[in-house]
N, C-alpha and C positions, 0 to 999 in steps of 0.2 A: 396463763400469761406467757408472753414469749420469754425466752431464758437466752442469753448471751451467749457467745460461744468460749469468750473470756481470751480471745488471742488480742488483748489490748494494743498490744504494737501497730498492728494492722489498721485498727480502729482507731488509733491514733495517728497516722500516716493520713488514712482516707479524710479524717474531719479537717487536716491541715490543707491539704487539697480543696476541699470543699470553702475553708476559706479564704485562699487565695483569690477563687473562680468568683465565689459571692463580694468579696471584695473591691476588685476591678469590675463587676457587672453594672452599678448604678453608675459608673460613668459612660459605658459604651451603651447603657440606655436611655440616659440622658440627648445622648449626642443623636440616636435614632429616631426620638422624640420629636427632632428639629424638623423632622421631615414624613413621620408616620403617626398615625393615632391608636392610640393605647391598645384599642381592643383589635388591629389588625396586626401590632406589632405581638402581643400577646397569643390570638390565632397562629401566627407562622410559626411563632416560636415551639409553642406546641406540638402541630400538625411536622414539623420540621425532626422533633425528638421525636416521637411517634414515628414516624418514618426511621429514619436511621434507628432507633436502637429496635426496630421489627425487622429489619435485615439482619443487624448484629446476633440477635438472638436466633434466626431464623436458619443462619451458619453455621452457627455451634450446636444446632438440635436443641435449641433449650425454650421453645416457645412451651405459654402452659399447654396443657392437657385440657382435656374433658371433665378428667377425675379429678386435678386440683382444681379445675372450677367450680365445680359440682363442691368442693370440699372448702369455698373462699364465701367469709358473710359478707353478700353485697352488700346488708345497710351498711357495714364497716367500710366498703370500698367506696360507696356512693358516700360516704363523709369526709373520705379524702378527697373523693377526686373535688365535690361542691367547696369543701374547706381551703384549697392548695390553689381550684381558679379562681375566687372570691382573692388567697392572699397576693396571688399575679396582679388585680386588675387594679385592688385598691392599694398598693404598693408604688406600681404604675403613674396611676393617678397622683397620690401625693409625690414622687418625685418630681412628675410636670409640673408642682404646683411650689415646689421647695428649690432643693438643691438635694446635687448627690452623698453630701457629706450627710446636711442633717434624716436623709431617707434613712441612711444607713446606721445611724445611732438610734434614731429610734425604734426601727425594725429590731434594734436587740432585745428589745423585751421579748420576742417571739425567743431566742433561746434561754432565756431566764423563764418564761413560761414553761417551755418543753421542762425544763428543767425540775421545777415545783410538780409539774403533772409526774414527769417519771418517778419522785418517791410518794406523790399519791396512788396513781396509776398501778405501777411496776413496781413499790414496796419496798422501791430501792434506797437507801441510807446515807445519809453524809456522818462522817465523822465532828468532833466539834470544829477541831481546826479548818475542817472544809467550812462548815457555816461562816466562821471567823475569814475565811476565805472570798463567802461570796459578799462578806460587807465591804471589804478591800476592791472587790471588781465593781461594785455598785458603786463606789465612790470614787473607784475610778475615771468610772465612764461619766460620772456628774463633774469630775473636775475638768476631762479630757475637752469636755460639750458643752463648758462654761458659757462661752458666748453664745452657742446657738440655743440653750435653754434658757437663756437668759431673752432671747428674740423669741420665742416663744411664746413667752409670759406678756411683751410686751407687743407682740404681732396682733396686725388682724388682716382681715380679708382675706385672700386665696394662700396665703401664706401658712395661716394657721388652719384653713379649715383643711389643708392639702397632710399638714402633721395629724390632726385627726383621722384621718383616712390610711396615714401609715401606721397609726394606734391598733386601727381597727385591723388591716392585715397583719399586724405581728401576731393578734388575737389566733385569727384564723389560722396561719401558720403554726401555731403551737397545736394547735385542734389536728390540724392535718397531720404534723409529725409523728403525735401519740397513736394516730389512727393506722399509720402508717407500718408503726416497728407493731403493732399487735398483728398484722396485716401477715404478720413475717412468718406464723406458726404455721400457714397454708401453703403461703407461694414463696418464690424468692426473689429478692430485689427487683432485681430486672423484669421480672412479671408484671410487677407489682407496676413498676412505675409506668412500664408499657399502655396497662390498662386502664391507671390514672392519664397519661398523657393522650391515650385516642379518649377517654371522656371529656376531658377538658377541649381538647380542640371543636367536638361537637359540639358543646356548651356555648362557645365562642362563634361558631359557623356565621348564625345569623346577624352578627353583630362586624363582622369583620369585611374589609373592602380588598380583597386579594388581589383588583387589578391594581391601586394605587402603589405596589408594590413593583409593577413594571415601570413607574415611574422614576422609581428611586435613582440618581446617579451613583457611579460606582463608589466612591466613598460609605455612601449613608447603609448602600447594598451590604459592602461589605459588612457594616457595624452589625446591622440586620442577621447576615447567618452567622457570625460571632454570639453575637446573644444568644440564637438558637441551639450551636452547639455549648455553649458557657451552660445551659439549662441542660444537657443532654448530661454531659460530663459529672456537673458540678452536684446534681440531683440522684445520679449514679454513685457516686460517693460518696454522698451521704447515707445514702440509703442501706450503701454495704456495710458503711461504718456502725450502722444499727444493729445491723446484725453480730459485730464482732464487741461491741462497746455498752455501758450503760449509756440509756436517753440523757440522764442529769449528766456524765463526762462529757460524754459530746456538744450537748449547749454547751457545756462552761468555755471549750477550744473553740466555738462559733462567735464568742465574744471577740474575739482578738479580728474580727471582720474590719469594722470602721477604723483600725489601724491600719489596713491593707489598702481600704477606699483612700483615707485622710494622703499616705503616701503618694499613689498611684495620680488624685488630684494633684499634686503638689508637682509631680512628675511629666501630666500633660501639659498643666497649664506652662510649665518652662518651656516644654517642646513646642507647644503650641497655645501661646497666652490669647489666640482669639476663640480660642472652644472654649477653655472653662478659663473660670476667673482661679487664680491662688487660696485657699484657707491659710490667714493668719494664725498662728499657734503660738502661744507665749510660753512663761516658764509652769503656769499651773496647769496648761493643758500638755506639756509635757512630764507634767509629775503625773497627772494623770492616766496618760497612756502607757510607761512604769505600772501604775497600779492595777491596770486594766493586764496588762501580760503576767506579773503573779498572781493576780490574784486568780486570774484562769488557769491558768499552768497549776497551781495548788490544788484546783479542785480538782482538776481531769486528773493530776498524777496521786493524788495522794490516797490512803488505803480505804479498802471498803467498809462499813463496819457491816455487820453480820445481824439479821433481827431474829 
């Protein structure tokens, strides 16, 4: 099993990173939506990291090898890479189908997943106060998303079958993750995700319309390679974060996401109230996002226990 390197600081730096970048992304994917279809905005996005971080590597001398390939278990790679484009498309899919707030509350169960997998998985341990902790973040997030689970329950048509389809990629996303840091004993990050990101764009090849892409005016263009590098960056950091942090720390600091999104809406829509509409928030869903930030902050900082 892969083993941390236990320079937590770092790996707590990188995950905060990581949720800024996932935070602000369902809104500049929303906005690209308006003008592309899921599975070509997905292609570029891909083929776009892929490209750029195969220069990056290819600068620094750090592309893999023969002999770390020869020494990486494809079925482990071919699970990420089928896990990670399955959680892009149907992630995708349900935000065209919702909105960007509720995409991104319920995409967290994909770090409460990772979470549960790494002390199955990686052996790794909560102390009680952490458990006590993750009741505090689950009940945060149910007060924080009051109303939109509460539209849920009460939804139908494209509305709720678009939340079922972000169920299913938090699924996938957790699968990928775990697949991901085991990934870590052969190659290193950047290999790693390099060789996930040329699978997934092949994956996507035949499904994607590359010319409607010259259509895009520059507005939508822009949002377009923003996404692409948001996934570049944002995927990068995580990824390192793996390697220096426990999988369960890291979900617990990837909760604090739809606190980032809930902002960021609230921020466009005043700059610009004709792209998104406002999220209403009252006083429960701000007790709630209180509970959502300790209770994550507890679990990611508090000690390990020892099995």
């Amino acid at each position: 099993m892969h083993q941390s390197s236990g320079r937590w600081r770092l790996g707590l730096a990188l995950s905060l990173l990581t949720v800024f970048l996932w935070g602000i992304l369902p809104i500049a994917l929303a906005v690209t939506l308006q003008a592309l279809d899921v599975y070509t905005v997905t292609w570029f996005r891909f083929v776009m990291s892929f490209a750029l971080l195969a220069i990056f590597l290819a600068v620094r001398g750090k592309l893999p090898t023969l002999q770390q390939l020869r020494s990486t278990s494809w079925q482990l790679l071919a699970c990420a890479t089928i896990f990670l484009a399955s959680n892009y498309i149907l992630f995708l899919q349900g935000l065209a189908l919702t909105s960007p707030t509720n995409a991104e509350v319920i995409i967290q169960l994909a770090p409460l997943l990772m979470s549960f997998g790494g002390l199955v998985v990686f052996k790794e341990r909560y102390t009680l106060l952490q458990w006590m902790s993750v009741g505090v973040l689950t009940l945060g997030l149910a007060l924080f998303f009051h109303e939109q689970l509460a539209s849920l329950i009460t939804a139908r048509g494209t509305y709720l079958f678009g939340s079922g389809l972000t169920i299913l990629g938090a699924v996938a996303w957790a699968i990928y993750a775990l697949a991901q840091k085991q990934l870590l004993r052969s190659l290193s990050s950047g290999s790693i995700m390099l060789l996930i990101y040329g699978g997934c764009a092949l994956l996507f090849t035949p499904f994607a319309t590359p010319k409607a892409i010259f259509t895009l005016n520059a507005f939508h263009l822009g949002t377009l390679v923003f996404c692409s590098l948001n996934t570049l960056v944002a995927y990068g950091a995580f990824a390192e974060s793996l390697e220096h942090w426990e999988a369960s720390r890291v979900s617990a600091v990837l909760a604090l996401a739809p606190i980032v999104t809930l902002i960021a809406v609230w921020c466009v829509s005043v700059l610009a109230p004709n792209l998104l509409a406002p999220e209403r928030l009252g006083f429960i869903g701000v007790l709630g996002a209180i509970a959502v930030v300790v209770g994550s902050v507890a679990i990611a900082l508090g000690k390990r226990r020892h099995s």
